[in-house]
C-alpha positions in Angstrom: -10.6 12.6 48.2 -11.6 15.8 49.9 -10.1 19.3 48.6 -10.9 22.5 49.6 -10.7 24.9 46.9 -10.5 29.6 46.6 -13.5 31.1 44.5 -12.9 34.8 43.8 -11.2 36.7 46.2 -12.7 35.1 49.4 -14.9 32.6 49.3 -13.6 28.5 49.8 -15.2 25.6 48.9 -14.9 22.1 50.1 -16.1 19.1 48.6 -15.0 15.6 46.8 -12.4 16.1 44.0 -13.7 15.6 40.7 -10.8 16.5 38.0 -7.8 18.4 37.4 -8.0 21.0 34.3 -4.8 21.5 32.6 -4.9 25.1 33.6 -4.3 23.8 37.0 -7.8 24.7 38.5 -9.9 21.3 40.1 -13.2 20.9 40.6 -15.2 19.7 43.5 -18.0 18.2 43.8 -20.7 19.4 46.5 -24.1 17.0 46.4 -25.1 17.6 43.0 -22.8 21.1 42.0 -19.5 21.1 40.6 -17.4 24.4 41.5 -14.0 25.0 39.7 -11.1 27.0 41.6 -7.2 27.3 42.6 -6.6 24.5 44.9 -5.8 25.7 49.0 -1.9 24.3 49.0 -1.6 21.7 51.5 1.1 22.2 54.0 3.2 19.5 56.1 
């Protein structure tokens, strides 16, 4: 599943979910990194 996640105060990253922390952070998977951020709320 794709996810697009915020790093810092402006920089988003997309990639292929990975897990959820219970802190409520994913991570995202982009070729071989992980990156860990707030998830971008999808809206309807």
């Amino acid at each position: 599943m794709l996810r697009t996640i915020i790093i810092g105060s402006c920089m988003s990253v997309q990639g292929i979910l990975e897990k959820t922390l219970p802190d409520g952070r994913i991570a995202v998977r982009v070729g071989n990194r992980i990156f860990t951020g707030l998830p971008v709320l999808q809206t309807a």
